[in-house]
C-alpha positions as CSV (number, residue, x, y, z in Angstrom):
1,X,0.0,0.0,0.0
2,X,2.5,2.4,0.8
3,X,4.4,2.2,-2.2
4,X,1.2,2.7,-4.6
5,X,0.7,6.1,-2.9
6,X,4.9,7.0,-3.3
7,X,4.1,6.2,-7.1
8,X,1.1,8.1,-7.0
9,X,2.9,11.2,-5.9
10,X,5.6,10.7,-8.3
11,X,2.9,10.7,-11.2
12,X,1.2,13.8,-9.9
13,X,4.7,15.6,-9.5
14,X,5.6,14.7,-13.2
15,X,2.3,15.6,-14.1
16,X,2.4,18.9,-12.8
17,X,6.0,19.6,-14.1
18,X,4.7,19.1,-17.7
19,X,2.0,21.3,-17.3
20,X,4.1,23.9,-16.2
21,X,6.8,23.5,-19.1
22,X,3.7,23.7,-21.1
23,X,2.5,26.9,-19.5
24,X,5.9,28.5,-19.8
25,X,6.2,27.5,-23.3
26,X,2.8,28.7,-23.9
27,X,3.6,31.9,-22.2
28,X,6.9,32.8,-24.2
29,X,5.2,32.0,-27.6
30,X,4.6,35.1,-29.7
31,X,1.2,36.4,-29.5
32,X,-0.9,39.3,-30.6
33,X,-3.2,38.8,-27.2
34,X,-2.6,38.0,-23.9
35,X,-5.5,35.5,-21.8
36,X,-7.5,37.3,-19.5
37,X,-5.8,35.7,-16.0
38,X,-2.6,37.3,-17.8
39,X,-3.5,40.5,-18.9
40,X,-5.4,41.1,-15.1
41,X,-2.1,40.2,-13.3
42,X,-0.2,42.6,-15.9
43,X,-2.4,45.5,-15.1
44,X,-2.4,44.7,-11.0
45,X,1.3,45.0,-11.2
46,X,1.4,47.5,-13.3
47,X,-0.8,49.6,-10.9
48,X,0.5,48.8,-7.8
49,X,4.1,49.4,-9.3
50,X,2.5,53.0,-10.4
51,X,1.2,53.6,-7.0
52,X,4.1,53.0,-5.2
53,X,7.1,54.8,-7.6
54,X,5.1,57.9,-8.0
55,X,5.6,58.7,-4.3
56,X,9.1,57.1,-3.8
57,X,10.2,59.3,-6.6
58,X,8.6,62.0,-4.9
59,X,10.0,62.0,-1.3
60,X,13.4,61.2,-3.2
61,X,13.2,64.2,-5.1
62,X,12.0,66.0,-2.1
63,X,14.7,65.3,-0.2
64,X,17.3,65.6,-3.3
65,X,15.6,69.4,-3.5
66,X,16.8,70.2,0.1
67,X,19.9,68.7,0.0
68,X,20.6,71.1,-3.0
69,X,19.2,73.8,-1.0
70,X,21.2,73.2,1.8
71,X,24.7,73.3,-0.3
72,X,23.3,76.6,-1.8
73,X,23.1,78.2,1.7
74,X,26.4,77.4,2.6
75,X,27.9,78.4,-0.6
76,X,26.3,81.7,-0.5
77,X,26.9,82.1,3.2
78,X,30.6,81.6,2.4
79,X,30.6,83.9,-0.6
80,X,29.1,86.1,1.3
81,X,32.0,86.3,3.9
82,X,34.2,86.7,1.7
83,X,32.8,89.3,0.1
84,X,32.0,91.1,3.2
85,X,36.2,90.6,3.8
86,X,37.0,92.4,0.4
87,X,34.9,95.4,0.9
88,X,37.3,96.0,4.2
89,X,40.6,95.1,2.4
90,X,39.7,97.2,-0.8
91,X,39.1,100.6,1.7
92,X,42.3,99.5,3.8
93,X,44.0,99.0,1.1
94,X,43.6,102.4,-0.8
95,X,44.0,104.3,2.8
96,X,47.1,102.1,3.2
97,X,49.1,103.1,0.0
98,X,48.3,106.6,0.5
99,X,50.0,106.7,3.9
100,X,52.9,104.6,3.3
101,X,53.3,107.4,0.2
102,X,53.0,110.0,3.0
103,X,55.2,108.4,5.6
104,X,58.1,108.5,3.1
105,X,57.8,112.2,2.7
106,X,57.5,112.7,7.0
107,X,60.1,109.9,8.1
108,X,59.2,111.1,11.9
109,X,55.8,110.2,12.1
110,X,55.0,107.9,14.7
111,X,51.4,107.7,15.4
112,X,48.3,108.4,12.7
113,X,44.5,109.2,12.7
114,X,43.8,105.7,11.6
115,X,45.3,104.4,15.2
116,X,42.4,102.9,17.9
117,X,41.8,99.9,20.2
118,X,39.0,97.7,19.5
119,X,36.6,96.8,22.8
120,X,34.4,94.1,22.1
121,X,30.9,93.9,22.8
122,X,26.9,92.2,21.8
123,X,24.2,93.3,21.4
124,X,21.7,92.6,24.5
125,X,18.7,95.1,23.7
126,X,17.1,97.3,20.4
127,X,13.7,98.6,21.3
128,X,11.1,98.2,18.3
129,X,9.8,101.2,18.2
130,X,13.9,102.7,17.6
131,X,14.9,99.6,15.8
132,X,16.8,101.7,13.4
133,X,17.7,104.2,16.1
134,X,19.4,102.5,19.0
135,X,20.7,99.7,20.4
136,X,21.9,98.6,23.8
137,X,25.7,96.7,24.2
138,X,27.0,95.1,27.0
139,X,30.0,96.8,27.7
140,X,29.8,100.1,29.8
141,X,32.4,102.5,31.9
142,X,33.8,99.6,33.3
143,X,35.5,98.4,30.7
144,X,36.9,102.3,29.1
145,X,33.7,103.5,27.2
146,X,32.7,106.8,26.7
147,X,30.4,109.3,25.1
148,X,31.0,108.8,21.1
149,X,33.2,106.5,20.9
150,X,32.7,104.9,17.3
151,X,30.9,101.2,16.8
152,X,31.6,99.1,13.9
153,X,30.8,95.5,12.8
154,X,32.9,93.4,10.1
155,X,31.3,95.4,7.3
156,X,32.2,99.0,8.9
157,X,31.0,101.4,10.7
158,X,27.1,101.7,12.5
159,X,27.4,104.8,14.5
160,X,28.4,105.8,17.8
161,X,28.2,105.5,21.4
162,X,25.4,107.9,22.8
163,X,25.2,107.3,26.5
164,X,26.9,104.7,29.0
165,X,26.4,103.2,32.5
166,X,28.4,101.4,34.8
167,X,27.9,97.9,32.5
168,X,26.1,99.0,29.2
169,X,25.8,101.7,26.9
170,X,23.8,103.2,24.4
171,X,24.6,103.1,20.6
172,X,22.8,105.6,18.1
173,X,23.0,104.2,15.0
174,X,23.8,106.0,11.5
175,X,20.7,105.4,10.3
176,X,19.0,107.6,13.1
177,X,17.3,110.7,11.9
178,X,18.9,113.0,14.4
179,X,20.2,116.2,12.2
180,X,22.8,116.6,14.9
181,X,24.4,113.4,14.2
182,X,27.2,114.5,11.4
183,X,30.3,112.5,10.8
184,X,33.4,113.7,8.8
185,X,33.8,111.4,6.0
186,X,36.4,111.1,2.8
187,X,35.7,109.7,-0.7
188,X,38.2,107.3,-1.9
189,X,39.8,107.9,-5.3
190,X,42.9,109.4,-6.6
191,X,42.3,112.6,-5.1
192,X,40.3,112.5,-1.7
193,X,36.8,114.0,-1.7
194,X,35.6,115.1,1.4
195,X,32.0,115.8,2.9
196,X,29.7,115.2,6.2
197,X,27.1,112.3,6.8
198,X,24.4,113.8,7.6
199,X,21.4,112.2,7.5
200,X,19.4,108.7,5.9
201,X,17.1,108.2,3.6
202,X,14.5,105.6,5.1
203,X,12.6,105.5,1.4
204,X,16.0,104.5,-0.4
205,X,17.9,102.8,2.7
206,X,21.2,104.9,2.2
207,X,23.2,107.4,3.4
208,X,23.1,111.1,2.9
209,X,26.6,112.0,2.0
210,X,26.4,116.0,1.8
211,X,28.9,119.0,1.3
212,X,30.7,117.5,-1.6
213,X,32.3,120.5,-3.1
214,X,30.2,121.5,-6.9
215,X,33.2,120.7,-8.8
216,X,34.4,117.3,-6.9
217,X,34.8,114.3,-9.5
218,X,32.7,111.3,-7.7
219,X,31.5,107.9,-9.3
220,X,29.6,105.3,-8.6
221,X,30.8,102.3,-6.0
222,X,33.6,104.4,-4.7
223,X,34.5,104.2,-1.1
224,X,33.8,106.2,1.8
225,X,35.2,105.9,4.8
226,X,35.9,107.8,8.2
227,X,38.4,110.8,7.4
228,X,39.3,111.1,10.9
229,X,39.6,115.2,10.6
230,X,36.4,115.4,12.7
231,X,37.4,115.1,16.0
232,X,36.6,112.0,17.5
233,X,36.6,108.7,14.9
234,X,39.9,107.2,13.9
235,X,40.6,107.6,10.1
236,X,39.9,104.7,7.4
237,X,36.7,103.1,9.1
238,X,34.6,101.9,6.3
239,X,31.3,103.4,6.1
240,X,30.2,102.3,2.3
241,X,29.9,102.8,-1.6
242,X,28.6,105.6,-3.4
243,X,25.7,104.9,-4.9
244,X,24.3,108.2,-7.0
245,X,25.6,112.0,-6.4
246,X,23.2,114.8,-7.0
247,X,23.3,118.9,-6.8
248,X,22.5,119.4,-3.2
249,X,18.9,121.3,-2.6
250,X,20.5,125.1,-3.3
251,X,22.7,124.0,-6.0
252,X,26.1,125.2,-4.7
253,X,27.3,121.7,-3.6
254,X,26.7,118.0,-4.2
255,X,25.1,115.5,-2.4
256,X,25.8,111.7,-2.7
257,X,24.2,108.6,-1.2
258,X,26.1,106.0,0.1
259,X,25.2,102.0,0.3
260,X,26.2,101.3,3.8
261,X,28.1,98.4,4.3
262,X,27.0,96.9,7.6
263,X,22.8,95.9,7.8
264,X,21.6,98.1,10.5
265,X,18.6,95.6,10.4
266,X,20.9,92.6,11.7
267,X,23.3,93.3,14.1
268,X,24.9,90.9,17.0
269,X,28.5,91.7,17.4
270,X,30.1,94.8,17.3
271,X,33.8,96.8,18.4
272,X,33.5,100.1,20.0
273,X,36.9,101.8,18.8
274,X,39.3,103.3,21.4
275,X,41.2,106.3,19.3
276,X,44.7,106.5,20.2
277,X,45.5,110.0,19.1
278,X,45.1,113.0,21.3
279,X,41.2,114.2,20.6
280,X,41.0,118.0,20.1
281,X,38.3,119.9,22.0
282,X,35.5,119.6,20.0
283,X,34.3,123.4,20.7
284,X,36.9,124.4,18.8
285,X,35.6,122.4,15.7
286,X,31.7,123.6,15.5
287,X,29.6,126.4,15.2
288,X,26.4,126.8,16.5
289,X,26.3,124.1,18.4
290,X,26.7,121.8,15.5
291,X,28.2,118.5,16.2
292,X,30.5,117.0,13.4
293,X,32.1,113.7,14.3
Protein backbone atom coordinates (compact mmCIF):
# COMPACT_ATOMS: atom_id res chain seq x y z
CA UNK A 1 0.00 0.00 0.00
CA UNK A 2 2.50 2.37 0.81
CA UNK A 3 4.43 2.18 -2.21
CA UNK A 4 1.18 2.69 -4.63
CA UNK A 5 0.69 6.08 -2.95
CA UNK A 6 4.90 7.00 -3.26
CA UNK A 7 4.12 6.21 -7.07
CA UNK A 8 1.15 8.11 -7.04
CA UNK A 9 2.93 11.16 -5.85
CA UNK A 10 5.64 10.67 -8.31
CA UNK A 11 2.85 10.74 -11.19
CA UNK A 12 1.20 13.83 -9.89
CA UNK A 13 4.71 15.65 -9.50
CA UNK A 14 5.65 14.70 -13.23
CA UNK A 15 2.29 15.59 -14.10
CA UNK A 16 2.41 18.92 -12.76
CA UNK A 17 5.97 19.57 -14.09
CA UNK A 18 4.66 19.15 -17.73
CA UNK A 19 2.02 21.29 -17.32
CA UNK A 20 4.07 23.92 -16.23
CA UNK A 21 6.81 23.46 -19.08
CA UNK A 22 3.66 23.72 -21.15
CA UNK A 23 2.48 26.87 -19.51
CA UNK A 24 5.93 28.54 -19.76
CA UNK A 25 6.23 27.50 -23.27
CA UNK A 26 2.83 28.71 -23.87
CA UNK A 27 3.56 31.90 -22.22
CA UNK A 28 6.88 32.78 -24.16
CA UNK A 29 5.18 32.04 -27.56
CA UNK A 30 4.56 35.08 -29.70
CA UNK A 31 1.18 36.37 -29.45
CA UNK A 32 -0.90 39.34 -30.56
CA UNK A 33 -3.15 38.75 -27.24
CA UNK A 34 -2.58 38.04 -23.95
CA UNK A 35 -5.49 35.54 -21.80
CA UNK A 36 -7.53 37.30 -19.51
CA UNK A 37 -5.80 35.70 -16.03
CA UNK A 38 -2.62 37.28 -17.80
CA UNK A 39 -3.46 40.55 -18.90
CA UNK A 40 -5.39 41.07 -15.14
CA UNK A 41 -2.08 40.17 -13.34
CA UNK A 42 -0.24 42.57 -15.89
CA UNK A 43 -2.43 45.45 -15.13
CA UNK A 44 -2.38 44.66 -11.01
CA UNK A 45 1.26 45.00 -11.22
CA UNK A 46 1.39 47.51 -13.29
CA UNK A 47 -0.82 49.59 -10.89
CA UNK A 48 0.54 48.78 -7.82
CA UNK A 49 4.12 49.43 -9.32
CA UNK A 50 2.50 53.00 -10.41
CA UNK A 51 1.22 53.59 -7.05
CA UNK A 52 4.07 53.05 -5.24
CA UNK A 53 7.06 54.80 -7.62
CA UNK A 54 5.08 57.90 -8.04
CA UNK A 55 5.57 58.68 -4.26
CA UNK A 56 9.06 57.07 -3.75
CA UNK A 57 10.21 59.27 -6.65
CA UNK A 58 8.58 62.02 -4.93
CA UNK A 59 10.02 61.98 -1.34
CA UNK A 60 13.45 61.19 -3.19
CA UNK A 61 13.21 64.19 -5.09
CA UNK A 62 11.98 65.97 -2.12
CA UNK A 63 14.68 65.26 -0.25
CA UNK A 64 17.34 65.62 -3.28
CA UNK A 65 15.55 69.38 -3.54
CA UNK A 66 16.79 70.20 0.11
CA UNK A 67 19.94 68.66 0.04
CA UNK A 68 20.60 71.08 -3.03
CA UNK A 69 19.16 73.84 -0.99
CA UNK A 70 21.18 73.23 1.84
CA UNK A 71 24.75 73.30 -0.28
CA UNK A 72 23.30 76.65 -1.84
CA UNK A 73 23.08 78.17 1.68
CA UNK A 74 26.43 77.43 2.56
CA UNK A 75 27.90 78.36 -0.57
CA UNK A 76 26.32 81.68 -0.50
CA UNK A 77 26.94 82.09 3.16
CA UNK A 78 30.57 81.63 2.43
CA UNK A 79 30.63 83.89 -0.60
CA UNK A 80 29.07 86.10 1.27
CA UNK A 81 32.02 86.27 3.87
CA UNK A 82 34.18 86.67 1.74
CA UNK A 83 32.85 89.35 0.05
CA UNK A 84 32.00 91.08 3.17
CA UNK A 85 36.22 90.56 3.81
CA UNK A 86 36.98 92.42 0.37
CA UNK A 87 34.89 95.37 0.95
CA UNK A 88 37.29 96.03 4.25
CA UNK A 89 40.56 95.12 2.41
CA UNK A 90 39.73 97.17 -0.75
CA UNK A 91 39.06 100.61 1.66
CA UNK A 92 42.25 99.47 3.79
CA UNK A 93 44.01 98.97 1.06
CA UNK A 94 43.61 102.36 -0.77
CA UNK A 95 44.02 104.29 2.84
CA UNK A 96 47.05 102.07 3.19
CA UNK A 97 49.07 103.15 -0.01
CA UNK A 98 48.28 106.55 0.46
CA UNK A 99 49.97 106.72 3.86
CA UNK A 100 52.94 104.63 3.28
CA UNK A 101 53.31 107.43 0.18
CA UNK A 102 52.97 109.97 3.01
CA UNK A 103 55.24 108.42 5.61
CA UNK A 104 58.14 108.47 3.09
CA UNK A 105 57.84 112.20 2.69
CA UNK A 106 57.48 112.65 6.96
CA UNK A 107 60.10 109.90 8.09
CA UNK A 108 59.17 111.06 11.86
CA UNK A 109 55.78 110.22 12.13
CA UNK A 110 54.99 107.91 14.70
CA UNK A 111 51.43 107.66 15.43
CA UNK A 112 48.31 108.43 12.72
CA UNK A 113 44.51 109.22 12.68
CA UNK A 114 43.82 105.68 11.63
CA UNK A 115 45.28 104.38 15.25
CA UNK A 116 42.45 102.91 17.87
CA UNK A 117 41.76 99.90 20.21
CA UNK A 118 38.98 97.70 19.48
CA UNK A 119 36.62 96.75 22.84
CA UNK A 120 34.42 94.06 22.10
CA UNK A 121 30.89 93.89 22.84
CA UNK A 122 26.85 92.16 21.84
CA UNK A 123 24.15 93.31 21.43
CA UNK A 124 21.68 92.59 24.49
CA UNK A 125 18.67 95.12 23.73
CA UNK A 126 17.07 97.26 20.42
CA UNK A 127 13.73 98.65 21.29
CA UNK A 128 11.11 98.24 18.35
CA UNK A 129 9.78 101.20 18.23
CA UNK A 130 13.90 102.68 17.62
CA UNK A 131 14.86 99.65 15.75
CA UNK A 132 16.77 101.66 13.39
CA UNK A 133 17.73 104.23 16.14
CA UNK A 134 19.43 102.47 18.97
CA UNK A 135 20.67 99.70 20.37
CA UNK A 136 21.88 98.55 23.79
CA UNK A 137 25.69 96.70 24.19
CA UNK A 138 27.04 95.07 26.98
CA UNK A 139 30.00 96.79 27.71
CA UNK A 140 29.80 100.06 29.77
CA UNK A 141 32.39 102.45 31.85
CA UNK A 142 33.78 99.61 33.31
CA UNK A 143 35.51 98.45 30.65
CA UNK A 144 36.87 102.31 29.08
CA UNK A 145 33.75 103.52 27.17
CA UNK A 146 32.65 106.81 26.66
CA UNK A 147 30.36 109.26 25.15
CA UNK A 148 30.98 108.83 21.10
CA UNK A 149 33.19 106.45 20.95
CA UNK A 150 32.75 104.92 17.30
CA UNK A 151 30.89 101.17 16.82
CA UNK A 152 31.63 99.13 13.86
CA UNK A 153 30.82 95.48 12.76
CA UNK A 154 32.86 93.40 10.12
CA UNK A 155 31.32 95.37 7.32
CA UNK A 156 32.24 99.03 8.90
CA UNK A 157 31.05 101.40 10.69
CA UNK A 158 27.14 101.67 12.52
CA UNK A 159 27.43 104.79 14.53
CA UNK A 160 28.43 105.84 17.78
CA UNK A 161 28.22 105.51 21.44
CA UNK A 162 25.41 107.91 22.79
CA UNK A 163 25.19 107.31 26.51
CA UNK A 164 26.88 104.74 28.98
CA UNK A 165 26.37 103.18 32.49
CA UNK A 166 28.40 101.39 34.81
CA UNK A 167 27.88 97.92 32.47
CA UNK A 168 26.11 99.04 29.18
CA UNK A 169 25.81 101.68 26.85
CA UNK A 170 23.75 103.22 24.36
CA UNK A 171 24.63 103.10 20.63
CA UNK A 172 22.84 105.57 18.10
CA UNK A 173 22.97 104.22 15.02
CA UNK A 174 23.84 105.96 11.55
CA UNK A 175 20.67 105.43 10.29
CA UNK A 176 19.03 107.61 13.12
CA UNK A 177 17.27 110.70 11.86
CA UNK A 178 18.92 113.02 14.44
CA UNK A 179 20.25 116.24 12.25
CA UNK A 180 22.85 116.65 14.93
CA UNK A 181 24.41 113.40 14.23
CA UNK A 182 27.21 114.50 11.44
CA UNK A 183 30.34 112.46 10.85
CA UNK A 184 33.39 113.70 8.82
CA UNK A 185 33.82 111.44 6.02
CA UNK A 186 36.39 111.09 2.85
CA UNK A 187 35.68 109.71 -0.75
CA UNK A 188 38.16 107.35 -1.91
CA UNK A 189 39.81 107.88 -5.29
CA UNK A 190 42.91 109.39 -6.65
CA UNK A 191 42.32 112.58 -5.09
CA UNK A 192 40.32 112.50 -1.66
CA UNK A 193 36.84 113.97 -1.67
CA UNK A 194 35.60 115.10 1.45
CA UNK A 195 31.96 115.78 2.95
CA UNK A 196 29.74 115.16 6.19
CA UNK A 197 27.08 112.30 6.78
CA UNK A 198 24.35 113.85 7.61
CA UNK A 199 21.41 112.15 7.54
CA UNK A 200 19.43 108.73 5.94
CA UNK A 201 17.09 108.20 3.60
CA UNK A 202 14.47 105.64 5.11
CA UNK A 203 12.64 105.54 1.35
CA UNK A 204 16.05 104.46 -0.35
CA UNK A 205 17.93 102.77 2.68
CA UNK A 206 21.21 104.88 2.17
CA UNK A 207 23.20 107.38 3.41
CA UNK A 208 23.12 111.14 2.87
CA UNK A 209 26.60 112.00 1.96
CA UNK A 210 26.39 116.01 1.76
CA UNK A 211 28.90 118.99 1.28
CA UNK A 212 30.69 117.52 -1.64
CA UNK A 213 32.26 120.47 -3.13
CA UNK A 214 30.21 121.51 -6.88
CA UNK A 215 33.24 120.72 -8.84
CA UNK A 216 34.38 117.35 -6.94
CA UNK A 217 34.82 114.29 -9.47
CA UNK A 218 32.71 111.26 -7.70
CA UNK A 219 31.52 107.95 -9.26
CA UNK A 220 29.58 105.27 -8.55
CA UNK A 221 30.79 102.33 -5.97
CA UNK A 222 33.64 104.39 -4.72
CA UNK A 223 34.54 104.18 -1.08
CA UNK A 224 33.78 106.25 1.78
CA UNK A 225 35.24 105.86 4.78
CA UNK A 226 35.92 107.77 8.20
CA UNK A 227 38.44 110.76 7.45
CA UNK A 228 39.28 111.14 10.87
CA UNK A 229 39.62 115.16 10.59
CA UNK A 230 36.38 115.38 12.65
CA UNK A 231 37.39 115.08 16.02
CA UNK A 232 36.62 111.96 17.54
CA UNK A 233 36.59 108.69 14.89
CA UNK A 234 39.88 107.21 13.93
CA UNK A 235 40.58 107.61 10.08
CA UNK A 236 39.94 104.65 7.37
CA UNK A 237 36.71 103.15 9.08
CA UNK A 238 34.59 101.91 6.33
CA UNK A 239 31.33 103.38 6.13
CA UNK A 240 30.18 102.33 2.33
CA UNK A 241 29.92 102.77 -1.56
CA UNK A 242 28.61 105.65 -3.38
CA UNK A 243 25.68 104.92 -4.90
CA UNK A 244 24.26 108.23 -6.98
CA UNK A 245 25.58 112.01 -6.37
CA UNK A 246 23.22 114.82 -6.97
CA UNK A 247 23.31 118.92 -6.77
CA UNK A 248 22.47 119.36 -3.24
CA UNK A 249 18.85 121.34 -2.63
CA UNK A 250 20.50 125.13 -3.29
CA UNK A 251 22.71 123.99 -6.01
CA UNK A 252 26.06 125.17 -4.66
CA UNK A 253 27.28 121.68 -3.59
CA UNK A 254 26.66 118.05 -4.23
CA UNK A 255 25.12 115.48 -2.36
CA UNK A 256 25.77 111.74 -2.66
CA UNK A 257 24.23 108.63 -1.19
CA UNK A 258 26.05 106.02 0.09
CA UNK A 259 25.23 102.01 0.27
CA UNK A 260 26.23 101.31 3.85
CA UNK A 261 28.11 98.35 4.25
CA UNK A 262 27.04 96.91 7.61
CA UNK A 263 22.81 95.94 7.79
CA UNK A 264 21.56 98.15 10.53
CA UNK A 265 18.61 95.64 10.40
CA UNK A 266 20.92 92.57 11.70
CA UNK A 267 23.30 93.27 14.10
CA UNK A 268 24.94 90.94 16.98
CA UNK A 269 28.47 91.72 17.41
CA UNK A 270 30.09 94.81 17.28
CA UNK A 271 33.83 96.84 18.40
CA UNK A 272 33.52 100.14 20.00
CA UNK A 273 36.93 101.84 18.82
CA UNK A 274 39.31 103.26 21.42
CA UNK A 275 41.16 106.25 19.27
CA UNK A 276 44.66 106.50 20.24
CA UNK A 277 45.50 110.00 19.10
CA UNK A 278 45.06 112.97 21.31
CA UNK A 279 41.19 114.21 20.61
CA UNK A 280 41.00 118.04 20.09
CA UNK A 281 38.32 119.90 21.97
CA UNK A 282 35.49 119.59 20.03
CA UNK A 283 34.33 123.40 20.67
CA UNK A 284 36.91 124.38 18.82
CA UNK A 285 35.63 122.45 15.67
CA UNK A 286 31.71 123.56 15.51
CA UNK A 287 29.63 126.41 15.22
CA UNK A 288 26.35 126.77 16.54
CA UNK A 289 26.28 124.13 18.44
CA UNK A 290 26.67 121.81 15.49
CA UNK A 291 28.22 118.46 16.20
CA UNK A 292 30.51 117.00 13.40
CA UNK A 293 32.14 113.69 14.31
Amino acid sequence: MPQFFLNKRLIILLVSIIILVALIGFSLREREKLTWPEQFIKDTTGWFQSAFSRPANYIAGFFGNIEDLQNTYDENRELKSRLEDLAKLEADVQQLEKENKELREILDKEETLRDYSPIQATVIGRNPDQWHELLIINQGETNGITQNMAVITANGLIGKIKSTRQFTSTVQLLSAMDPTNRISAEIQGEESVFGTIEGYDEEKKLLKLKRIPYDAKVEKDQNVITSGLGGIFPKGLPIGKVVEVVPDEYGLNQMAYIQPGPNFYDIENVLVVKREMTQPDLSEMVDNEEEEL
